[in-house]
C-alpha positions in Angstrom: -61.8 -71.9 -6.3 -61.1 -75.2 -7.7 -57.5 -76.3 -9.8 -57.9 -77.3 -13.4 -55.4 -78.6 -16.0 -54.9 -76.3 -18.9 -52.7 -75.4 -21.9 -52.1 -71.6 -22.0 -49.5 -69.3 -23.7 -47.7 -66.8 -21.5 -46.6 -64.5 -24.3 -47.3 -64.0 -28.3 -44.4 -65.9 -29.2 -44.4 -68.8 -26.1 -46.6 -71.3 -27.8 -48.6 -73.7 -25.4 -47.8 -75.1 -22.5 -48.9 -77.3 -19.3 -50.7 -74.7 -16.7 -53.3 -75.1 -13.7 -56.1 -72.5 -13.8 -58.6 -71.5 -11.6 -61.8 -71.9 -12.0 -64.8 -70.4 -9.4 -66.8 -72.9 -7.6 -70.5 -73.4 -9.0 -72.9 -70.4 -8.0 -76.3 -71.0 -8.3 -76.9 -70.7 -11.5 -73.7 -72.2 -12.6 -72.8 -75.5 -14.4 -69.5 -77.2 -14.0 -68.2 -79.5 -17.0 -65.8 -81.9 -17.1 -64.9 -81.0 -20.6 -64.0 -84.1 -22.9 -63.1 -81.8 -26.1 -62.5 -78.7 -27.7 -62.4 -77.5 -31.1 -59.2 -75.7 -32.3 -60.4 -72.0 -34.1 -58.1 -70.2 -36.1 -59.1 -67.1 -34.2 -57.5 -68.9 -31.6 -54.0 -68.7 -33.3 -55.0 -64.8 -33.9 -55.6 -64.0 -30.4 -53.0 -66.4 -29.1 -50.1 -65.0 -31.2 -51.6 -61.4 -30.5 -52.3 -60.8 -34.2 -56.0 -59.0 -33.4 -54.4 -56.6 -31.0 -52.6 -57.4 -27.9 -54.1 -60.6 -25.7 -54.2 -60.5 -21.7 -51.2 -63.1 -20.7 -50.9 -65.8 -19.3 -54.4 -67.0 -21.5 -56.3 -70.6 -22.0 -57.5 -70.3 -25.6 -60.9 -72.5 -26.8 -64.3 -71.8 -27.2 -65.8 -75.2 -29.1 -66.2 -76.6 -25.5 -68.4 -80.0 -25.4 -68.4 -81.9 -22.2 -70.0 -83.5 -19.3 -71.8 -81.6 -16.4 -70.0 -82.1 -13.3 -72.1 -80.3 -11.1 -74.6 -77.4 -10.8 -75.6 -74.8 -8.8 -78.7 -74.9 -6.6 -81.0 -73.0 -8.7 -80.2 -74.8 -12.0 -83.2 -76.2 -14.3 -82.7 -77.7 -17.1 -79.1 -79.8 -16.4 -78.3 -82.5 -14.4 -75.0 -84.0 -13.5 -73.4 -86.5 -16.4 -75.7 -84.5 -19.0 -73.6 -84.0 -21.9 -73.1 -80.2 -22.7 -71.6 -77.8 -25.2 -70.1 -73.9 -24.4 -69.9 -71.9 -27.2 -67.9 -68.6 -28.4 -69.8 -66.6 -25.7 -70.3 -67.2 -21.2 -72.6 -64.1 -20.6 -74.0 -61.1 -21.5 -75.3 -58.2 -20.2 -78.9 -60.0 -20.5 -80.9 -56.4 -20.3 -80.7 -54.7 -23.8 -82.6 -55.3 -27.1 -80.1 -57.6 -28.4 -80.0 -59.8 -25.5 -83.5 -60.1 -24.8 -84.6 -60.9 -28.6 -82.3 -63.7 -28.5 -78.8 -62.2 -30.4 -77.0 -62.1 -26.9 -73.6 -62.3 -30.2 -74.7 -58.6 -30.1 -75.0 -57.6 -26.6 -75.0 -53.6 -27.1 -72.6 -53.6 -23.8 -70.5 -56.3 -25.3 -71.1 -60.3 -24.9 -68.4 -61.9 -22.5 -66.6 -63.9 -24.4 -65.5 -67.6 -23.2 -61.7 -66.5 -23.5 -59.4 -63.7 -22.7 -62.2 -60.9 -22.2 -62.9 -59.2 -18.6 -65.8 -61.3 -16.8 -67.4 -58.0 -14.9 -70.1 -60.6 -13.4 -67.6 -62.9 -11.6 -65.1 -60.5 -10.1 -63.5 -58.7 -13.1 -61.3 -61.9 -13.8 -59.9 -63.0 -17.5 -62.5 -65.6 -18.8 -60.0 -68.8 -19.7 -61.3 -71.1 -22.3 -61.5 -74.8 -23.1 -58.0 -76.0 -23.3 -58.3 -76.8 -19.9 -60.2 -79.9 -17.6 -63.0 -78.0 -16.9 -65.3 -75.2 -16.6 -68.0 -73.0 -14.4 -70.7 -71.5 -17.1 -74.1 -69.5 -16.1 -76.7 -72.1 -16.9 -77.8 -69.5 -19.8 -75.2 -70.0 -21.6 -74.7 -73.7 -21.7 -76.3 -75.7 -24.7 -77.5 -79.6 -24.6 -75.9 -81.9 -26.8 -77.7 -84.1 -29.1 -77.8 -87.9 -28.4 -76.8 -89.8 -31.5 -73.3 -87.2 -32.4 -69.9 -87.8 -31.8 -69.0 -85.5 -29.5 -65.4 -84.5 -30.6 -67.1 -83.5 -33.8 -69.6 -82.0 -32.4 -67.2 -79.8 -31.2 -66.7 -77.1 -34.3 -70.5 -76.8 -34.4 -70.4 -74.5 -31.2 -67.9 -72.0 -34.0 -67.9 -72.9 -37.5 -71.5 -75.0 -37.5 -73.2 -72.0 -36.0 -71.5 -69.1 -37.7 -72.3 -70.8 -40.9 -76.5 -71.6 -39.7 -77.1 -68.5 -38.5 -76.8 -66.3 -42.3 -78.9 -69.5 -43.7 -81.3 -68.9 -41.6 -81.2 -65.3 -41.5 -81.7 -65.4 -45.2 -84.5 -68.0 -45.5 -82.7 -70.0 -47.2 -84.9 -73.6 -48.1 -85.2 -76.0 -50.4 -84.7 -74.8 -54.4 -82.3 -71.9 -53.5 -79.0 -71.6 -55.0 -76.3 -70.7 -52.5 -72.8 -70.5 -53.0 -69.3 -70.8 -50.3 -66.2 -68.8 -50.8 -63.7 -71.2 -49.6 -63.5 -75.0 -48.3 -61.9 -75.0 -45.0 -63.8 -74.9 -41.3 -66.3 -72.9 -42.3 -66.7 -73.5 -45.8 -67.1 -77.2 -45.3 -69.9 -76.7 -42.6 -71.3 -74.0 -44.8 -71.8 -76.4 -47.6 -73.3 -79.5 -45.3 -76.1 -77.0 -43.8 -76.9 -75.9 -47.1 -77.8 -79.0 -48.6 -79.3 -80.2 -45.4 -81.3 -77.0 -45.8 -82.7 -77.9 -49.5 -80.6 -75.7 -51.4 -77.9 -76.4 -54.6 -74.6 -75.8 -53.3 -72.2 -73.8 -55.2 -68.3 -74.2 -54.5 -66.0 -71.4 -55.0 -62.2 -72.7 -54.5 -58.8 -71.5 -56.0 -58.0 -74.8 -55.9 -58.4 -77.7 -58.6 -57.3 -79.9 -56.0 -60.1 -79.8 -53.7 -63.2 -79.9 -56.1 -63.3 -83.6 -55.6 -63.2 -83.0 -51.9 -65.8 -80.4 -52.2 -68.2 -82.7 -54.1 -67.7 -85.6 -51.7 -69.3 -83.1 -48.7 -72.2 -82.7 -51.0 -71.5 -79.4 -53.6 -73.3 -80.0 -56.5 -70.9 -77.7 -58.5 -67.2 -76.1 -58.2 -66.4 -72.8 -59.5 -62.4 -72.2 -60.2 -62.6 -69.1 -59.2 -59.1 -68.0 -60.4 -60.2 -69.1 -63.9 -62.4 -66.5 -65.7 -64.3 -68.4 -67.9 -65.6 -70.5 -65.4 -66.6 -67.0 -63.3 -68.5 -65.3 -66.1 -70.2 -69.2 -66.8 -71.4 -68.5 -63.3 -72.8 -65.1 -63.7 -76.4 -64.7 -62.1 -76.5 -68.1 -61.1 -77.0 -68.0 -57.6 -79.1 -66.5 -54.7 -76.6 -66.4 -51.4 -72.7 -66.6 -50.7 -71.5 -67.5 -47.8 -67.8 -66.0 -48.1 -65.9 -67.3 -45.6 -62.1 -66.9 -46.0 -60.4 -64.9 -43.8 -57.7 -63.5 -46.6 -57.8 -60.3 -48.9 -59.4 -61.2 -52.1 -61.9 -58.9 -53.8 -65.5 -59.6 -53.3 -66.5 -58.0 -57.3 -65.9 -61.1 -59.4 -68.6 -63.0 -56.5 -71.2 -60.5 -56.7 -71.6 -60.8 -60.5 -72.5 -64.7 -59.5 -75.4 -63.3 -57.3 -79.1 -63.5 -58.9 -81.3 -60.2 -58.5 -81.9 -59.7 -54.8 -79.2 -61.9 -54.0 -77.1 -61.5 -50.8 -73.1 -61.9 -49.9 -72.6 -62.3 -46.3 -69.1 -61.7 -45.3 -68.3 -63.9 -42.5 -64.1 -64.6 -42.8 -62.4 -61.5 -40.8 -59.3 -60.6 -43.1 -56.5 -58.8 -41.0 -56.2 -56.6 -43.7 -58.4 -54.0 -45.6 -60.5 -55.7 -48.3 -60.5 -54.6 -52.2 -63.3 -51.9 -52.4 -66.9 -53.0 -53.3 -68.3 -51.5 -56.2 -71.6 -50.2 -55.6 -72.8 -50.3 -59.2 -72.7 -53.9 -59.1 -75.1 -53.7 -55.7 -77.6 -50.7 -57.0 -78.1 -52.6 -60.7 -79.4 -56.1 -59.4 -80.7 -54.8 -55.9 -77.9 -56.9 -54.2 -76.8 -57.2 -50.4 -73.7 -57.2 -49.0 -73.8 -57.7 -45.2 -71.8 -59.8 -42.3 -72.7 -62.2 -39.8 -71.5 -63.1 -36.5 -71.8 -66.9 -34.6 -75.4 -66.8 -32.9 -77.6 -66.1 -29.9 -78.0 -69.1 -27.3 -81.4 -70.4 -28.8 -80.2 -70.3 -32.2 -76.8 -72.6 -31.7 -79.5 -74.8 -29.7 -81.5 -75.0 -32.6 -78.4 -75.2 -34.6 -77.2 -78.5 -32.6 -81.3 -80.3 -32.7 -80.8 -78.9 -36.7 -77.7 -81.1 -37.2 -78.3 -84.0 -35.1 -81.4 -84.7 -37.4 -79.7 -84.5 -40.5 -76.7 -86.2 -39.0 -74.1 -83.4 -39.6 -70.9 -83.2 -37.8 -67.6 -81.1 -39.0 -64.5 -83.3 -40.3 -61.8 -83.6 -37.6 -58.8 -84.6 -36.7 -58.0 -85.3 -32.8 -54.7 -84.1 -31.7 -53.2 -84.4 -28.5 -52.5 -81.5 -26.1 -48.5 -81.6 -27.0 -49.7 -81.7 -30.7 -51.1 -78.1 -30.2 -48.6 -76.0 -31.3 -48.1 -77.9 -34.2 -51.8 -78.2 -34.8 -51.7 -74.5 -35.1 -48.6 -74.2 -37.6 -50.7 -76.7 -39.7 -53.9 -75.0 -39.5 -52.3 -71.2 -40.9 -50.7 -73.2 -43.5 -54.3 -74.6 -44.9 -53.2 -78.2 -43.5 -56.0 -79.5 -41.7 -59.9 -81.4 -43.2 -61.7 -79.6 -42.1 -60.8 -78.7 -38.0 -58.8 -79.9 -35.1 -60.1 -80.8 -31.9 -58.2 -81.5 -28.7 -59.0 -84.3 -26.7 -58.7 -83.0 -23.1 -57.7 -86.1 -21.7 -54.3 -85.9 -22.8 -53.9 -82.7 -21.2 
């Protein structure tokens, strides 16, 4: 075992703190990273303050890891010490069932291993830690190459809000002509929008706020719905062919789907905490709508995600904190206070 530097929380209500870590030393098919970044989630702040359910104490959150390979394991192809690397929401996999094997290891039928506070069966039934630390030991599988060409700190919300915003794009076909709206213009919302238009399509906004239509045009929207204001909600009626919806609060979903085009498609991807407004079917069954959910993607697909980005030149809005910045950095980021995401610069731990 080696000794890294890390920021954990020892309870719900502890905050972060300064903590050593172990990590395992390289197996064969392991890659160490030195890891230069990390992307600050809000499901971070939900699993650190115990809001999804109770979190396994003391825990390293972070899983928009982007760093340099340190070393690797005998058996490693593909990396090379000093490659530049990414880690993702996911470490392994059971790498045998359907879902795994087609490519969607974000729905391993056993359960992927996520890169924090999840039981790692594969390496000794220890609590994965994740990327507010110095480094980490990842099955080469499950490491991604970073583009040349991208900063890396902002590269560092692709590995989350880039890839859980590609992935229903793609899933949908969505190309050049298509009309595609996003619920919201935070982390998600504001990568939601740059894919879109990188992918051909006229980008719809959907903000409760007159204050950030400007903002919303300036990341390339083509048009702002107030959706608070029902004028401007029935002027949108039928207007588009896919929503990304992705805040994470309790609103109801009706009002969107009247925006939706025949054969249109909502894909939920915020989590609210709380039960959603009921969707009414009448509005699905009358205009052959779809009302589905999406979650990150497999391995290849953030790969393809990354080469996608680098080409079009996309990288999420940030703002670097340092590691004693975290705790604030969280306060700001449930009180909307952040464009777009926070990323920790892992030197300062």
């Amino acid at each position: 075992m080696t000794q890294a530097k890390a920021f954990a929380a020892t309870s719900a209500t502890s905050g972060l703190s300064a903590s050593t870590i172990e990590r395992r030393e390289p197996g064969a098919h392991d890659v160490e990273i030195a890891i230069d970044f990390c992307g600050l989630c809000h499901s971070d702040v939900h699993t650190i303050r115990s809001e999804w359910g109770p979190a396994k104490y003391p825990l390293v959150p972070g899983h928009e890891i982007v760093g340099t390979v340190s070393r690797v394991g005998y058996d490693v192809v593909g990396f090379a010490v000093g490659d530049p690397v990414g880690v993702g929401c996911m470490v392994d996999s059971c790498r045998e069932c359907d879902s795994c094997l087609e490519g969607f290891e974000q729905y391993c039928e056993r359960g992927n291993t996520g890169t924090y506070g999840v039981l790692d069966s594969r390496n000794g039934g220890v609590i994965t830690q994740g990327g507010y630390a110095s480094s980490i030991v990842v099955n080469e599988n499950y490491v991604l190459k970073v583009p040349a060409g991208l900063d890396p700190a902002a590269v560092a919300p692709l590995l989350c809000a880039g890839i859980t915003t590609y992935s229903p794009l793609r899933y949908l076909d969505v190309q050049d002509g298509d009309r595609v709206g996003v619920i919201g213009l935070g982390g998600l919302g504001h990568m939601g929008v740059k894919i879109a238009k990188a992918l051909g399509a006229t980008v719809t906004v959907f903000t409760t706020s007159p204050a950030k239509a400007d903002a919303a045009r300036e990341l390339g929207a083509d048009h702002v719905v107030i959706s608070s204001d029902p004028e401007q909600m029935a002027a949108a009626k039928g207007s588009l062919n896919a929503i990304l919806d992705t805040v994470a609060a309790v609103h109801d979903l009706n009002p969107y789907l009247r925006t939706l085009d025949r054969d249109g498609a909502l894909i939920q991807l915020g989590l609210p905490s709380e039960k959603m407004p009921a969707v009414d079917p009448g509005l699905l069954i009358r205009r052959r709508l779809a009302y589905g959910g999406s979650l990150i993607g497999g391995i290849a697909e953030t790969q393809e995600m990354l080469d996608f980005c680098a080409e079009h030149g996309i990288v999420s809005d940030i703002e670097l904190v340092a590691a004693d910045q975290l705790d604030e950095a969280y306060d700001r980021m449930v009180a909307g206070d952040v464009k777009y995401r926070f990323v920790l610069d892992n030197s300062t731990l």
